[in-house]
C-alpha positions as CSV (number, residue, x, y, z in Angstrom):
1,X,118.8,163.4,100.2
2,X,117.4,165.1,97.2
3,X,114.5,163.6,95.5
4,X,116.3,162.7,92.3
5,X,118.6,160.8,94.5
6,X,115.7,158.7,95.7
7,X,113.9,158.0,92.8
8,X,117.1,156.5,91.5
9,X,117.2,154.4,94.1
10,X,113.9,153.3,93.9
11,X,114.4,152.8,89.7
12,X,117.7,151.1,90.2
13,X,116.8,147.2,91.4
14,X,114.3,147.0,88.5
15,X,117.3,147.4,86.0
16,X,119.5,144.4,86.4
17,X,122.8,144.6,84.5
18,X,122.7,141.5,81.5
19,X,125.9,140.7,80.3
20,X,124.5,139.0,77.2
21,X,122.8,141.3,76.3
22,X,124.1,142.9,72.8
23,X,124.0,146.4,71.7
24,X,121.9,145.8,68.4
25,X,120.4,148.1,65.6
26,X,118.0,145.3,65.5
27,X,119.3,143.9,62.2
28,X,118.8,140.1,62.9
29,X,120.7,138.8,60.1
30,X,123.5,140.8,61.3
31,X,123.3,139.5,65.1
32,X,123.0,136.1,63.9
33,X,126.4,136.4,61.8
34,X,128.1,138.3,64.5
35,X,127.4,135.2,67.3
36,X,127.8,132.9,64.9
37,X,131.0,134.0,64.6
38,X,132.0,134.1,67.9
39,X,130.8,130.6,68.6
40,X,127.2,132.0,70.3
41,X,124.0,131.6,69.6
42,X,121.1,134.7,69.4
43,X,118.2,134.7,71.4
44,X,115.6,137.6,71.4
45,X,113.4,138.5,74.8
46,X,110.2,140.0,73.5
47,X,109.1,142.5,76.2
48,X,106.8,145.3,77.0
49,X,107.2,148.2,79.8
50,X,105.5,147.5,82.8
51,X,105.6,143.6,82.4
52,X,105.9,142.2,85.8
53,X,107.2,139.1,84.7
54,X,110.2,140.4,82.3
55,X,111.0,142.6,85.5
56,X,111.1,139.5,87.4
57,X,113.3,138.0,84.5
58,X,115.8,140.7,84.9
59,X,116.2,140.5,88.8
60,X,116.0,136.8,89.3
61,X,116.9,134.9,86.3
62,X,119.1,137.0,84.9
63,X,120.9,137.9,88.3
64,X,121.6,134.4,89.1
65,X,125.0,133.6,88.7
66,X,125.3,130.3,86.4
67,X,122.5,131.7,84.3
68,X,125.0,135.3,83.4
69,X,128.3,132.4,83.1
70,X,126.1,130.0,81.1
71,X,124.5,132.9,78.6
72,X,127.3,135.0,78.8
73,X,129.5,132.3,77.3
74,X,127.5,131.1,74.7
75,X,124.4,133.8,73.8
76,X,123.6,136.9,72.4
77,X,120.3,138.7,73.4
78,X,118.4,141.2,71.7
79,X,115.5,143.1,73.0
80,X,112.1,143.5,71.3
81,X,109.2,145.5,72.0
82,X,106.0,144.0,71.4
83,X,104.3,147.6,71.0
84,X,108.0,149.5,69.7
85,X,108.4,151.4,66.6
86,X,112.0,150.7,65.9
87,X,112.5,149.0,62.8
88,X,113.7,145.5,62.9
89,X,115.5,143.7,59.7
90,X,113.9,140.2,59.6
91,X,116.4,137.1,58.6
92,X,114.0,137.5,55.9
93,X,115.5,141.0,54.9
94,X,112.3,142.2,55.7
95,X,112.3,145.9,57.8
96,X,109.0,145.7,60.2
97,X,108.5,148.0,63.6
98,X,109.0,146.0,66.4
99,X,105.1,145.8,66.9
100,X,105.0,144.1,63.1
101,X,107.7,141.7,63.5
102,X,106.3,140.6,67.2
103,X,102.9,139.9,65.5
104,X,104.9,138.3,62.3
105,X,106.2,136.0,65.1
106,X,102.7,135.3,66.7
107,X,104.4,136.9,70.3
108,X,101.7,138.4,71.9
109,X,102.9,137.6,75.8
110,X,105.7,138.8,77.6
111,X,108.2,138.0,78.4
112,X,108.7,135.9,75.5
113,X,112.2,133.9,74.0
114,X,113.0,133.1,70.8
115,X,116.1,130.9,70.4
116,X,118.3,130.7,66.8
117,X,120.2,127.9,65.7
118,X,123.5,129.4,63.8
119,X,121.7,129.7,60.5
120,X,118.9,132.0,62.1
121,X,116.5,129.2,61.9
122,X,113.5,129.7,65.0
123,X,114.5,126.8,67.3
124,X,112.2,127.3,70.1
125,X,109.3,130.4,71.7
126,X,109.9,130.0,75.4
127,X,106.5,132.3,76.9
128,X,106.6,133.4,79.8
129,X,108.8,133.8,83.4
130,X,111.3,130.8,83.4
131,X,113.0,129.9,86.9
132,X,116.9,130.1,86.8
133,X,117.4,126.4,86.2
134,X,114.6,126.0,83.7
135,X,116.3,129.1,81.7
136,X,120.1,126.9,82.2
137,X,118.2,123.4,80.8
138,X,117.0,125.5,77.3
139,X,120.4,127.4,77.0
140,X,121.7,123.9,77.3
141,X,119.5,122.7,74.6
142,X,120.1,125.2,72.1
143,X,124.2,125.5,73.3
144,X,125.2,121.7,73.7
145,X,122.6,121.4,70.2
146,X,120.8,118.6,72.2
147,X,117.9,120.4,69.4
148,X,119.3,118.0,66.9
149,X,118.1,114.5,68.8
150,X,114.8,115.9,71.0
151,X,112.6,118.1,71.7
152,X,112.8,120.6,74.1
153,X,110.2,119.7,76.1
154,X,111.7,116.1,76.0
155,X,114.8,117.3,77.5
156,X,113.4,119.4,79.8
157,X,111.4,116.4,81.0
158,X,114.7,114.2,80.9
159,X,116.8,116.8,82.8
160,X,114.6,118.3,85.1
161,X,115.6,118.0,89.3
């Protein structure tokens, strides 16, 4: 084999394919509009290369198979980079680099989720690696708008296994 051969291979299981994840120019009001309209919700992952844990995101969490049905049916996701220079157009209309609008956001870990209601108002910042069902339990929050009678970390407590 050649070595451009093998180094694919090697790069290839850290890229898992998300299928709710949406080509964006990073114009939230837009991507809030354009789920709204098709009955989803938006959800950003804030990441950084070389993060272990959004890796981990990727190939277990986002591999699993309820987790692509669940999200895939009712979410949009956008991906930020907490040190990027792409500019980003706030639901604010303000344009920031990714860096600015992660610090605007107070995200300074990755990975981190931030989950919209269908106005673009900040429902929830998830930090950190979630497990597959954990990640199922707060799309059910946010989908099945259990956000207008609790808390999420009241319903995580109540649905928990």
């Amino acid at each position: 084999m050649n070595l451009a051969v093998i180094l694919l291979l090697l790069i290839l299981p850290t890229f898992a394919y998300v299928p709710f994840l949406k080509p964006s120019f990073l114009n939230l009001r837009e991507d809030v509009e354009e789920a709204t309209k098709e009955g989803k919700y938006l959800f950003i992952m804030f990441h950084q290369e070389g993060c272990p844990f959004c890796d981990r995101m990727r190939r277990i969490t986002f591999a699993d198979r309820q987790v692509q049905e669940y999200y895939k049916r009712n979410f949009y996701m956008v991906e930020i980079d907490i040190r990027g220079a792409l500019e980003v157009v706030d639901l604010d209309g303000q344009k920031l680099t990714e860096r600015d609008f992660s610090r605007k956001h107070g995200i300074r870990a990755t990975p981190t989720f931030m989950f919209f209601d269908k106005k673009g108002k900040i429902l929830a910042k998830v930090p950190g690696y979630i497990e597959p069902n954990e990640f199922l339990l707060i799309g059910r929050w946010v989908a099945e708008e259990h956000y207008k009678r609790t808390s999420l970390v009241n319903f995580l407590r109540e649905n928990k296994r």
